[in-house]
C-alpha positions as CSV (number, residue, x, y, z in Angstrom):
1,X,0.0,0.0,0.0
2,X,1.0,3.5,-0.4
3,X,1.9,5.2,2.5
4,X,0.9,8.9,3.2
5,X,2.7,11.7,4.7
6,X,1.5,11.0,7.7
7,X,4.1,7.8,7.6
8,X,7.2,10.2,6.9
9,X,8.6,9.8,10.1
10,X,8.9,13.4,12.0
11,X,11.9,14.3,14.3
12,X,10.7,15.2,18.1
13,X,13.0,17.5,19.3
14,X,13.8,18.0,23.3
15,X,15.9,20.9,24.3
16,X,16.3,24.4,26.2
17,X,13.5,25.8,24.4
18,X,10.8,23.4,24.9
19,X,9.3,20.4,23.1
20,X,9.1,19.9,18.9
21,X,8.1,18.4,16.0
22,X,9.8,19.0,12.7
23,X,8.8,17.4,9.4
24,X,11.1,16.7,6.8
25,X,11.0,17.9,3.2
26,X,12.8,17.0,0.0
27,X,14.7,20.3,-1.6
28,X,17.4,20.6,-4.3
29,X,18.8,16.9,-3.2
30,X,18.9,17.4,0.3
31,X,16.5,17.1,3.4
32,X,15.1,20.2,5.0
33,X,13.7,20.3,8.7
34,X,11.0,22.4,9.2
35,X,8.7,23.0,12.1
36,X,5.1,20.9,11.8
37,X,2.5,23.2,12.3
38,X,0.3,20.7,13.3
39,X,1.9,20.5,16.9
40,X,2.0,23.2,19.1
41,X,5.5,23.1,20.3
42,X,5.6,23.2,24.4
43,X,7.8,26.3,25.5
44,X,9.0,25.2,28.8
45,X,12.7,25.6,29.7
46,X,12.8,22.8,31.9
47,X,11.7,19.5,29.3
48,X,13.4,16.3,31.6
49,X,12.1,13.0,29.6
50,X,10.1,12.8,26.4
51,X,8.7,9.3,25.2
52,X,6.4,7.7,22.5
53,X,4.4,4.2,22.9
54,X,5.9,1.7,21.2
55,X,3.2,1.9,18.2
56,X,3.2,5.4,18.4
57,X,-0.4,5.9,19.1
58,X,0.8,8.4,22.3
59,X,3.6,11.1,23.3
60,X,4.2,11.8,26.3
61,X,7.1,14.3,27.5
62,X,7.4,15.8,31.1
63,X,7.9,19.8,30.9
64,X,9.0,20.4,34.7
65,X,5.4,21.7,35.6
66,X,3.5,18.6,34.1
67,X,3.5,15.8,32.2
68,X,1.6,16.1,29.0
69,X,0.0,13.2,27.0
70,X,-1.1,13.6,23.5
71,X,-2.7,11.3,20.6
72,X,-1.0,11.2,17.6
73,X,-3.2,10.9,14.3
74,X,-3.1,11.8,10.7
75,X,-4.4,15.1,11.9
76,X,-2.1,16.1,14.1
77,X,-1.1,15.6,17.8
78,X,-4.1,15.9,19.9
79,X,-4.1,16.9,23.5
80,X,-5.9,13.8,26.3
81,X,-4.6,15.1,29.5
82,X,-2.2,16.9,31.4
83,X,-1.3,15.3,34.7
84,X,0.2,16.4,37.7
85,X,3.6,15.6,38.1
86,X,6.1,18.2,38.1
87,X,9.2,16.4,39.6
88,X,8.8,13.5,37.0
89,X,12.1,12.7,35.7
90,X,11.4,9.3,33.8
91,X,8.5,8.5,31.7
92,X,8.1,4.8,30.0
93,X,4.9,3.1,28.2
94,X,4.0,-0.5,28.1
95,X,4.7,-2.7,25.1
96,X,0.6,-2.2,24.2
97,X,0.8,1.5,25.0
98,X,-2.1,1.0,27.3
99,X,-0.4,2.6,30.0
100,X,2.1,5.5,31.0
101,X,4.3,5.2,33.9
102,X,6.2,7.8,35.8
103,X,8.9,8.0,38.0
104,X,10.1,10.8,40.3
105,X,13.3,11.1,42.8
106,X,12.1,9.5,46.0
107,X,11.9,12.4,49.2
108,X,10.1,12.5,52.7
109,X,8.8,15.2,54.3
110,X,8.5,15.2,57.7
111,X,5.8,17.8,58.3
112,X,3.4,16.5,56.2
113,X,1.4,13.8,57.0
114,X,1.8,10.9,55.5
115,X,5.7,11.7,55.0
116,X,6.2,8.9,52.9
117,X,4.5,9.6,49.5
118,X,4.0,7.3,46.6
119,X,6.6,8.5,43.6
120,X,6.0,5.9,41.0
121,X,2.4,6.4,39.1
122,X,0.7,4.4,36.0
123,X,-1.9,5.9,34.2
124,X,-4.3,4.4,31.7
125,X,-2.9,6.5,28.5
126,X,-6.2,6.8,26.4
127,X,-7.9,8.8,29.1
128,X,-5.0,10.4,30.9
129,X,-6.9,8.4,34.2
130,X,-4.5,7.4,37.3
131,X,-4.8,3.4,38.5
132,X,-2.0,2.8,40.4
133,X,0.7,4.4,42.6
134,X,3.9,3.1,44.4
135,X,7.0,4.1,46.6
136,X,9.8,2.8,44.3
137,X,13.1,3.7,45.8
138,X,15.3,2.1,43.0
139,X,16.5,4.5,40.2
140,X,17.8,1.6,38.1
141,X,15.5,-0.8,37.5
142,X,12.4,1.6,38.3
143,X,10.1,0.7,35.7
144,X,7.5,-1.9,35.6
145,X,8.1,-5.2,33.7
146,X,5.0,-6.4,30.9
147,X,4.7,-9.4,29.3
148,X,3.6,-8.7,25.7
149,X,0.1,-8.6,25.9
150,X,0.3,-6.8,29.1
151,X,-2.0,-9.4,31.1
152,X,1.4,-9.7,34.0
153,X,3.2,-6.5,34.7
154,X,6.1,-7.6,37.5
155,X,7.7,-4.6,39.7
156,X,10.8,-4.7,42.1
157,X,10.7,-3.4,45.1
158,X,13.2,-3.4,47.5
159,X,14.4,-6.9,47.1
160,X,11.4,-8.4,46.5
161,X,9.4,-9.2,42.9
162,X,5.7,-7.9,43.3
163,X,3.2,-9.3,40.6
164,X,0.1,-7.6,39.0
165,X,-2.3,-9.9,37.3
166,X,-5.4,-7.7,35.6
167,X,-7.8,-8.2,32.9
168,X,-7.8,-5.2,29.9
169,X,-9.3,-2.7,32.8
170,X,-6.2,-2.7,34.6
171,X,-8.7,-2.7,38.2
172,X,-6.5,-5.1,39.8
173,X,-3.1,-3.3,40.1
174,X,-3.7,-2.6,43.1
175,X,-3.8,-6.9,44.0
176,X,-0.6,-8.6,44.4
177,X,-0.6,-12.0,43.3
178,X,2.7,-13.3,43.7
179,X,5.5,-12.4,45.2
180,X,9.5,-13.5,44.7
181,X,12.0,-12.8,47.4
182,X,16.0,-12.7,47.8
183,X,16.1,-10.1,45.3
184,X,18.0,-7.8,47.3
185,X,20.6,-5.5,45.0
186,X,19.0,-8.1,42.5
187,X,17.2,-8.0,39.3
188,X,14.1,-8.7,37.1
189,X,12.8,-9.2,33.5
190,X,9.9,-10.5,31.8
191,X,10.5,-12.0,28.4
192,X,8.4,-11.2,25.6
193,X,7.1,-13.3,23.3
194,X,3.4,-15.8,24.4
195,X,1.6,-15.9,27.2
196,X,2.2,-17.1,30.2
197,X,6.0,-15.4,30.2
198,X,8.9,-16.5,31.4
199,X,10.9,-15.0,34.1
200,X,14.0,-14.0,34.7
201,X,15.4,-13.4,37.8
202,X,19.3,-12.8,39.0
203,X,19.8,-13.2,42.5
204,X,23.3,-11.8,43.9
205,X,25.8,-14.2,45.8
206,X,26.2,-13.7,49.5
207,X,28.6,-15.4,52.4
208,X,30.8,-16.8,49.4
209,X,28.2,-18.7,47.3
210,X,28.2,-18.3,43.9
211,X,25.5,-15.6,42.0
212,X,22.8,-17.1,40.5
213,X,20.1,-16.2,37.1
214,X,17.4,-18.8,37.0
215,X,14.3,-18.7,35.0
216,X,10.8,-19.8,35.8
217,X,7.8,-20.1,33.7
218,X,4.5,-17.8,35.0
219,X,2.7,-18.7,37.3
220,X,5.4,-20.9,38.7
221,X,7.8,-19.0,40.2
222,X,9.2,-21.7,43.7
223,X,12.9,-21.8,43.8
224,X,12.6,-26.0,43.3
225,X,10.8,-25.0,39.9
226,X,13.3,-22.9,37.6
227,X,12.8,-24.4,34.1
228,X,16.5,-23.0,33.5
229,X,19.8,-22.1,36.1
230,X,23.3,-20.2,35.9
231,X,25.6,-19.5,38.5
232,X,28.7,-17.6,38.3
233,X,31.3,-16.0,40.9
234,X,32.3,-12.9,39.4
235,X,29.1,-10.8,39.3
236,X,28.3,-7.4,40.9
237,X,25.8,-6.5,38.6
238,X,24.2,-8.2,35.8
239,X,22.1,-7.2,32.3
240,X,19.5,-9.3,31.2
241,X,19.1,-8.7,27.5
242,X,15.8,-11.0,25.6
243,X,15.3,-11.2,22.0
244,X,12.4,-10.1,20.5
245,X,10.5,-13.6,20.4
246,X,11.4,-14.4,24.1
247,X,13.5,-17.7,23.5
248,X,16.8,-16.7,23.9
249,X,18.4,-14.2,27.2
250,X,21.9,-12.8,27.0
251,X,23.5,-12.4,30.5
252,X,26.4,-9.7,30.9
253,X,27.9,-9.9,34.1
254,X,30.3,-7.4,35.3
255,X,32.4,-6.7,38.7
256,X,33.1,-3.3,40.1
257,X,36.8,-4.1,40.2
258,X,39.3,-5.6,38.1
259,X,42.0,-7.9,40.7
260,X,43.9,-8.7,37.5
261,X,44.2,-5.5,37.1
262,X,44.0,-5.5,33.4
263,X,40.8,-3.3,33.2
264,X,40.2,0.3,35.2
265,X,36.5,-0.7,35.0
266,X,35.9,-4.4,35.9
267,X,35.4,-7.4,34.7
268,X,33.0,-8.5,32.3
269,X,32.0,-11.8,30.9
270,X,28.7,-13.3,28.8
271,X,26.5,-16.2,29.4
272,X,23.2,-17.3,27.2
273,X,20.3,-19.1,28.3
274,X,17.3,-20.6,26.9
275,X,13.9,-21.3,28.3
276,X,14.1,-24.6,27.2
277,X,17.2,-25.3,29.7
278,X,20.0,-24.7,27.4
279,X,22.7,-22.4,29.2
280,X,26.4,-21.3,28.1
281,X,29.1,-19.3,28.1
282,X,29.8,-17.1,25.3
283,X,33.6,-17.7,24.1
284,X,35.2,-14.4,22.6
285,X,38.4,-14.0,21.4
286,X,40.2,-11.3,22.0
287,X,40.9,-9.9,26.0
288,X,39.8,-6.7,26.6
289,X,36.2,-4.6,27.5
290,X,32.7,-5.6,26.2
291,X,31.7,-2.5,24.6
292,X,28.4,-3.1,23.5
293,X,25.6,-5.9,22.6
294,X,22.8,-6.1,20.8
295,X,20.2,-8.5,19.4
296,X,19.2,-8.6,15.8
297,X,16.1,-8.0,15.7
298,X,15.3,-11.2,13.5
299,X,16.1,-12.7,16.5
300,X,18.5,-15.5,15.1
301,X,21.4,-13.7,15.8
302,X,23.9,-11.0,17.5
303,X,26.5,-8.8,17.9
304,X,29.0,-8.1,20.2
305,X,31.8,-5.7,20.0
306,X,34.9,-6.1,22.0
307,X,38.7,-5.9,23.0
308,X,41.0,-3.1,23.1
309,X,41.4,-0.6,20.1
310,X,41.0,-1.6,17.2
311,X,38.0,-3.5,18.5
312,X,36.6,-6.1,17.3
313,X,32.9,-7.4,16.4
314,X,31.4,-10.8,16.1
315,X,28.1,-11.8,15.3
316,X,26.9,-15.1,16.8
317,X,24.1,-17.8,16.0
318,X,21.9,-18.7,18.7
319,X,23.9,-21.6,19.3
320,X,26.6,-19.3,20.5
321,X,29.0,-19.7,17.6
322,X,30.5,-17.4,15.8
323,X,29.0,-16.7,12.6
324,X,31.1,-14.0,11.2
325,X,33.7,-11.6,12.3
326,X,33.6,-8.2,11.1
327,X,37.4,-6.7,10.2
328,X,38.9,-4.5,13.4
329,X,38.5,-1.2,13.9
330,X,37.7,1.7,15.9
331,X,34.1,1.5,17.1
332,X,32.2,0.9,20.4
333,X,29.2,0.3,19.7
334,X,26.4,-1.3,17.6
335,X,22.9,-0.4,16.5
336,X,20.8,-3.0,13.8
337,X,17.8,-1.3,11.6
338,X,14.2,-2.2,12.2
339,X,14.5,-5.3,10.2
340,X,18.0,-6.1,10.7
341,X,19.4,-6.1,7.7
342,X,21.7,-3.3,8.1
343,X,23.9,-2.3,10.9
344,X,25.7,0.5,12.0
345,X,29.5,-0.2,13.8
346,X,30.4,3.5,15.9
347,X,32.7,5.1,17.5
348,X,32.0,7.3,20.1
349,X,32.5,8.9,23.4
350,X,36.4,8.9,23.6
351,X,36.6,7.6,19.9
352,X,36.2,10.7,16.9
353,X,32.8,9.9,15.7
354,X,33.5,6.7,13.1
355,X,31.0,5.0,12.0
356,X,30.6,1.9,9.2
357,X,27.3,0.4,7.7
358,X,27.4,-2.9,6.7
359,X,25.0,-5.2,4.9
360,X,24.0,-8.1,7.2
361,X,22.6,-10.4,4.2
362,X,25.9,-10.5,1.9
363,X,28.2,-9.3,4.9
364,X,30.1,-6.2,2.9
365,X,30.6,-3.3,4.2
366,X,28.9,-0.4,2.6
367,X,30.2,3.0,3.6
368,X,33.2,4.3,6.2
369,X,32.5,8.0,7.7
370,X,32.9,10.3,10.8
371,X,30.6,12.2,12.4
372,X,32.3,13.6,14.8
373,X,31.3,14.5,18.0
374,X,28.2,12.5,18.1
375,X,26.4,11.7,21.1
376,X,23.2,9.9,20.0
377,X,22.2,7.8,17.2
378,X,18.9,6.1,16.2
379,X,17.6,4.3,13.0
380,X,14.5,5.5,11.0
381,X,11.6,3.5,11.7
382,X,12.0,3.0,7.5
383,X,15.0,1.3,8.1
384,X,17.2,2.8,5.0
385,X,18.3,6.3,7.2
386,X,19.6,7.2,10.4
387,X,20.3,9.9,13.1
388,X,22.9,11.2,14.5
389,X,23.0,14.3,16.8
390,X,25.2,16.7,19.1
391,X,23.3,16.7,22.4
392,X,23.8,18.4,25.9
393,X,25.3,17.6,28.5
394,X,27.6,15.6,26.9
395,X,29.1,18.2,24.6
396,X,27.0,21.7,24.6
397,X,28.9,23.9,21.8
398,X,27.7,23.3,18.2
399,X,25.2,21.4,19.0
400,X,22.5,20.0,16.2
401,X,21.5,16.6,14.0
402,X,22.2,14.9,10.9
403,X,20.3,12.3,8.9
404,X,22.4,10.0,7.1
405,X,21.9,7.4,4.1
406,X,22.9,4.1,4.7
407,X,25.5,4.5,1.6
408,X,27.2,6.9,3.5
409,X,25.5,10.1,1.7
410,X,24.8,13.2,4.3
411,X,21.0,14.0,3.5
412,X,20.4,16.8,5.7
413,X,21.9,18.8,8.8
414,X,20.4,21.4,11.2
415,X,22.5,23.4,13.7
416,X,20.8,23.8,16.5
417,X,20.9,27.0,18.2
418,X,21.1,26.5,22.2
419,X,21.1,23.3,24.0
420,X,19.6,20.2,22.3
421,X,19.2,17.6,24.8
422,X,17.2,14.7,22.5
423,X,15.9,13.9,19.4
424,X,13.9,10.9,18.7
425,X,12.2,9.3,15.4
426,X,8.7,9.6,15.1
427,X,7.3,6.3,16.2
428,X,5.1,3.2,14.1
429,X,3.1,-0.1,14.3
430,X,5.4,-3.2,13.6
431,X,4.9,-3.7,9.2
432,X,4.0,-0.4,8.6
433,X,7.1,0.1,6.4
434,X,8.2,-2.9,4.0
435,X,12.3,-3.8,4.0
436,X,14.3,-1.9,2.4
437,X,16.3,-3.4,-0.4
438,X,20.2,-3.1,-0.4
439,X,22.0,-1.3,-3.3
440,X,25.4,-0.2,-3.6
441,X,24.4,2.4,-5.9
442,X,25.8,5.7,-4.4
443,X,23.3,8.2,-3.0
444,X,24.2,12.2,-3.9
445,X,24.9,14.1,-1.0
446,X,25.3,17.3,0.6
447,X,28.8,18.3,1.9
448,X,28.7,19.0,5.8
449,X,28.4,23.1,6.5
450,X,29.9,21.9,10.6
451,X,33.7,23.0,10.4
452,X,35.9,20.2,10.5
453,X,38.6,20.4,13.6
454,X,42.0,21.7,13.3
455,X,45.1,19.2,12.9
456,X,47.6,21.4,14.1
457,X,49.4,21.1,17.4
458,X,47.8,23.0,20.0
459,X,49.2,26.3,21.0
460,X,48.3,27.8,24.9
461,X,47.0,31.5,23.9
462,X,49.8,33.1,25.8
463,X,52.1,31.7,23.6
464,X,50.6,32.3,20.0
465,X,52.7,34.2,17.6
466,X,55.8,34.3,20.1
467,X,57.4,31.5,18.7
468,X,59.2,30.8,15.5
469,X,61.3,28.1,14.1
470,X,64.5,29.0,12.5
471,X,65.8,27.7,9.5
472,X,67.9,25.0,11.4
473,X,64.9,23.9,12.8
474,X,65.2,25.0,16.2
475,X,62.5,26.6,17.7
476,X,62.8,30.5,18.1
477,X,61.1,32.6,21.3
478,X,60.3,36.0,20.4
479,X,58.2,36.7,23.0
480,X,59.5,40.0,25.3
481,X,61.3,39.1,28.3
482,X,59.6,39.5,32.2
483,X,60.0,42.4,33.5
484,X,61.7,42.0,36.5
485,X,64.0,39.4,35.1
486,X,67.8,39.5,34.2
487,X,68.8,40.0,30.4
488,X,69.0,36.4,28.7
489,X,67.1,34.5,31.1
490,X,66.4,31.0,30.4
491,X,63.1,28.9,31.9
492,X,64.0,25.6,32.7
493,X,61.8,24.5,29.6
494,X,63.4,26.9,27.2
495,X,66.8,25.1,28.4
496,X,65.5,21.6,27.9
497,X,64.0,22.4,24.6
498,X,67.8,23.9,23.5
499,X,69.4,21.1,24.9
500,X,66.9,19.0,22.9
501,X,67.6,20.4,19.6
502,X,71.4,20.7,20.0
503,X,71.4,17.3,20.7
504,X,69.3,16.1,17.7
505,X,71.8,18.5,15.7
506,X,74.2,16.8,16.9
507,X,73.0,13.4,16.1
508,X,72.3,14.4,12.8
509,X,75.6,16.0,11.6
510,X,77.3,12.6,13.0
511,X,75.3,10.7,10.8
512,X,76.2,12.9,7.8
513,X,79.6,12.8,8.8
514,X,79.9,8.8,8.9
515,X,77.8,8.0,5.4
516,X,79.8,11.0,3.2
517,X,83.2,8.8,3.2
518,X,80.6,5.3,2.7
519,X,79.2,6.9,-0.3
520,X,82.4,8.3,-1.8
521,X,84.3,4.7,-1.5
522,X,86.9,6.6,0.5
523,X,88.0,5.0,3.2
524,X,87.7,6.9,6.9
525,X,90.8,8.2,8.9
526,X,91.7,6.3,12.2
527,X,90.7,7.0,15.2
528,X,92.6,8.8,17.0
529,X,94.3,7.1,20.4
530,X,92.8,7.2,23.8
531,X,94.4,9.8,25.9
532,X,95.7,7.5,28.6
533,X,94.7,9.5,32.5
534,X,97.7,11.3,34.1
535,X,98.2,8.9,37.5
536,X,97.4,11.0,40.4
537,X,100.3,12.4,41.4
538,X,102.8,10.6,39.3
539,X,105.3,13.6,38.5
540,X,104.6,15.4,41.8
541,X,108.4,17.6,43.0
542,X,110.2,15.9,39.9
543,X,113.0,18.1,38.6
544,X,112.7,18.9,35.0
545,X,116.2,19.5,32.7
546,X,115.9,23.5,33.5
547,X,115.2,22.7,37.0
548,X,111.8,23.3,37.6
549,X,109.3,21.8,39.4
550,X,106.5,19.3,37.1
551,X,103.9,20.6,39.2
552,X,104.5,24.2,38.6
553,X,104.7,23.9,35.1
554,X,101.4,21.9,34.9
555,X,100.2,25.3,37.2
556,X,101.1,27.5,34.3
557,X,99.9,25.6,31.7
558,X,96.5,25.6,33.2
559,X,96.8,29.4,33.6
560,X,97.7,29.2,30.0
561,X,94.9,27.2,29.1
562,X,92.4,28.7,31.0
563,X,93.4,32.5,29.2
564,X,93.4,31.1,25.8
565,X,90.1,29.6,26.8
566,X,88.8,33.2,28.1
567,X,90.1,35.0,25.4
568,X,88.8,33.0,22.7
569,X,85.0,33.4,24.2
570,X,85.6,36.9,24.4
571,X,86.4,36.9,21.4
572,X,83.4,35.4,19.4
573,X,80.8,36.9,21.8
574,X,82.4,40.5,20.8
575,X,85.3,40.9,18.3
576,X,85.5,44.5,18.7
577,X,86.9,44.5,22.0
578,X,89.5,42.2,21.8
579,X,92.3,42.4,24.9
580,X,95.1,40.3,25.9
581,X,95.9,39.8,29.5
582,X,97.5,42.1,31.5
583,X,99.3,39.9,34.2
584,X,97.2,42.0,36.9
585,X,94.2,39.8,38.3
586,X,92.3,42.7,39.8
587,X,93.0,44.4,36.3
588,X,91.9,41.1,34.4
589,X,88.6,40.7,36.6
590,X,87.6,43.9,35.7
591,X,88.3,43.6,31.6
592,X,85.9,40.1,32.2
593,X,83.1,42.2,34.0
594,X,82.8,45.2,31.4
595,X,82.9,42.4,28.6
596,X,80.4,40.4,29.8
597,X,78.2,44.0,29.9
598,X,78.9,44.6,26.5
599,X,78.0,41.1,25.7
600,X,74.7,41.8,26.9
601,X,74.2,45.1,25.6
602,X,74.5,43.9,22.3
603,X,72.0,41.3,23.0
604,X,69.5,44.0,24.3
605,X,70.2,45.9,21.4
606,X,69.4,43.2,18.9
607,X,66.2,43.0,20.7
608,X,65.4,46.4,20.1
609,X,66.2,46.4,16.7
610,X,63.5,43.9,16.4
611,X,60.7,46.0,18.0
612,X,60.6,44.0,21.2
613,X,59.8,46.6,24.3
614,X,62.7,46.9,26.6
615,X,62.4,47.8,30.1
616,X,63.5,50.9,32.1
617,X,66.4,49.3,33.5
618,X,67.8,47.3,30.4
619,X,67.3,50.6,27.9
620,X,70.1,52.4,31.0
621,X,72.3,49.8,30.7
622,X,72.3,50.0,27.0
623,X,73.0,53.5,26.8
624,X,76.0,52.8,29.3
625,X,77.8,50.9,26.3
626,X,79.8,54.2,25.4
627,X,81.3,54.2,29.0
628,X,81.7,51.0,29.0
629,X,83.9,51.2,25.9
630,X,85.8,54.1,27.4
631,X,86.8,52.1,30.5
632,X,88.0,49.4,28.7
633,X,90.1,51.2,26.3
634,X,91.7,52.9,29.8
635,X,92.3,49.5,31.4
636,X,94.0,48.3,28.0
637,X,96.3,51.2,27.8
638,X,97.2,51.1,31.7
């Protein structure tokens, strides 16, 4: 059948501004987002959940002053009730849509009367009316469990499993029927698939015994009567993940801390059970993190995407084998389409944004991108596009969303301007779209308008343009020096960076040095001998042929040495002012001080040729070079 517009799926938007709905319109080969006029968009600052029913017969979001429920039709979004919750913070349907459930942070008050209040409310979503209320002090875990056609709903409570058995009135919610203990820091989940369900239950280990998942077929729910068991030791928390048809459960166990020491965050390891008994544990083969898992929803097979970077990604049959490994890479997670024949491998959080499609029924990859910076991503319910958006608080500068062709084309962008904090697909019955074929026919795209990020090396602001690099390759400071500071001070940095570079110069002209006579055929001079160490006194009071002492020549040659040595730095650090010795030390120490000056006048002065501002002290001491000049010229003559 054709499909109208009313089965173009819309964007809902959740951010800073309020609750939206755009549409989507095709111009000039690309997607445009407009507003739909046919909701009136909810202006409140303070938006904390937004949710559709799974066929997307309601919305519901939760504004900070109330939480609104709405129809959706082909005519538009139509208002049923606005109820009164202000502090709700999570909102969740069940699988028929039949009901909405809220949940708000647990408080007591002490001057009213009762003090203990219920925060957990269900209300019956066509009529907006209220049938049930709870105290629910668990944040994870919170929501109520359905089976599929809602006839058991299961709630934890503390540690103990509460369950609801009501006809299609929902009057008996407030009627326990059964009740399942030891479930302290435990968990719960209902499988889908027929009725009766089965139930899943993990129950933590204590005093040294082992944890323990054991699954019971409703209405039989005694300890002697699991219809499946799994016990492992390593397990401070663990997710229960069904397929869609309710006969396979994934276990992901996890500890808090690593004693190998291998992992900052734990532990983890996967088990599979089956209702009808089967249980294993699920081989992988690489060490590192489990990043992600996820069930196709054919419910045959599934993904799991692991080890350290490159990770890597194996899809397994439902015998636990692996069916296929996909090549390594950089991604940590894993979303499948609607009908899961396409799935998207990404990269996010700490990883750039990379993302891969691939095609699940010939297992090639289609397309190789980034989109960086991504915080969310979701498939169209039409299974051939996806989203992916910048949301707060993750990342709150250039925030916005992009929809994406599975071929890797960009179809359409929008920059949002604020805070985004959610966007969601527009929700549908199950076979309201048909599967989409697989081509590797390129789509046309549009080129992203989001500037890409800067390769460079990063430069603090204090130090951009103040450095340059020379044409040897060292690396240049023209910043002005501190005041306050003497002429031709060094940091310690500035001296490790020199010491750096000399040494790599160093390196270098040795390595020219040695292959120039190699490639010439000539053949390289010896080495010249090891000078052998004087022994310690070995000549000491030994007459010499003229009758003086070897230890007073070997005094005057150091003197010797040391002027020569002297001399020769004074003269390359200023070859105007060339002296000899005078034989007078006081005379001598004076000549070395009014060099040295001059030495760093001319360094001042090269600095104020190049424009760099001088201080008050240094420009008086580089006006004092004329004296200083005079004064040596006097001590030369004298």
């Amino acid at each position: 059948p054709t499909l109208s517009l009313f089965h173009v799926p819309r964007e809902t938007v959740r951010s800073a501004k309020g609750v939206e709905v755009w549409k989507t319109e095709q111009q000039k080969q690309q997607l445009t987002f407009l507003p739909d006029p046919r909701f009136t968009p909810d202006q409140s600052k303070s938006c904390r959940a937004i949710v559709y029913s799974p066929d997307g017969r309601f919305l519901a979001w939760a504004n900070g002053s109330t939480v609104q429920l709405c129809q959706v039709t082909a005519a538009g979004w139509k208002p049923i009730a606005s109820l009164p919750r202000p502090k709700a913070c999570h909102l969740r349907f069940s699988p028929l849509g039949s009901f909405l459930m809220t949940w708000e942070v647990y408080t007591e008050n002490p001057h009213e009367t009762p003090k203990e209040k219920p925060n957990l409310f269900i209300y019956r979503a066509a009529t907006g009316e209220e049938v049930y209320s709870i105290i629910q002090k668990r944040h994870q875990d919170w929501q109520m469990h359905w089976s599929c056609d809602e006839s058991i709903a299961a709630l934890l409570v503390g540690g103990e499993a509460l369950f609801y058995d009501h006809g299609p009135t929902g009057t008996s919610f407030g009627q326990v029927v059964k009740r399942f203990g030891g479930l302290r820091n435990g968990g719960l989940s209902v499988a889908p698939g027929p009725s009766p369900p089965h139930i899943g239950v993990y129950m933590p280990g204590t005093k040294g015994a082992p944890s323990m998942c054991r699954l019971f077929k409703y209405p039989n729910l005694e300890l002697n009567q699991p219809v499946a068991s799994k016990s492992f030791f390593q397990a401070d928390k663990v997710d229960m993940m069904w397929n869609r048809k309710g006969t396979g459960l994934i276990l992901m166990t996890s500890t808090d801390v690593d004693t190998t020491g291998v992992s900052y965050y734990g532990k983890q390891a996967l088990h599979y059970m089956t209702p009808k008994g089967d249980s294993c544990g699920i081989q992988l083969k690489a060490e590192g993190p489990i990043h992600d898992v996820a069930w196709s929803p054919k419910s045959t097979e599934f993904c799991v995407v692991y080890g350290f970077m490159p990770a890597r990604a194996t899809l397994f049959n439902l015998k636990c084998d692996a069916v296929y490994d996909f090549e390594p890479d950089n991604r940590n997670s894993v979303f499948f389409n609607d009908f899961g024949n396409l799935v998207v491998f990404g990269g996010f959080g700490n990883l750039p944004g990379y993302i891969e499609t691939w095609d699940l029924v010939r297992r090639k990859k289609l397309a190789n991108f980034k989109a960086p910076d991504t915080t969310l991503l979701e498939w169209n319910p039409a299974g051939d596009t996806f989203l992916t958006a910048t949301t707060a608080p993750r990342l709150r500068m250039s925030n916005g969303f992009k929809v994406w062709h599975y071929s890797g084309a960009l179809l359409g962008e929008y920059s949002w301007a604020g805070e985004l904090l959610e966007v969601i697909w527009q929700k549908y019955p199950t076979g309201t779209f048909k599967q989409p074929a697989i081509s590797d026919e390129k789509v046309a795209g549009i080129v992203s308008a989001t500037p890409v990020a800067s390769k460079q090396k990063y430069i603090p602001p204090g130090a951009r343009n103040s450095v340059a690099v020379s044409a040897s390759g060292e690396t240049v400071d023209l910043r002005p020096p501190i005041p306050g500071l003497p002429p031709g001070y060094r940091s310690s940095v500035q001296i490790k960076n020199s010491k750096k570079s000399k040494k790599a110069a160093a390196a270098a002209a040795a390595k020219a040095s040695t292959a120039t006579p190699a490639a010439g055929g000539e053949s390289s001079s010896p080495p010249e001998p090891k000078k052998q160490p004087a022994k310690k006194n070995a000549a000491k009071n030994l007459p010499t042929e003229n009758g003086d002492l070897a230890n007073g020549n070997v005094t005057q040659a150091k003197q010797s040495d040391t002027t020569t040595t002297t001399t020769s730095s004074n003269s390359n650090s200023s070859s105007l002012h060339k002296v000899t010795p005078t034989g007078d030390p006081a005379k001598d120490k004076k000549i070395k001080t009014i060099q040295k000056k001059l030495k760093d006048i001319k360094v001042l002065k090269e600095k104020h040729e190049r424009g760099e501002t001088l201080v008050q002290t240094q420009i008086i001491k580089m006006n004092s070079e004329a004296e200083l000049i005079k004064e040596l010229e006097a001590l030369k003559v004298a």
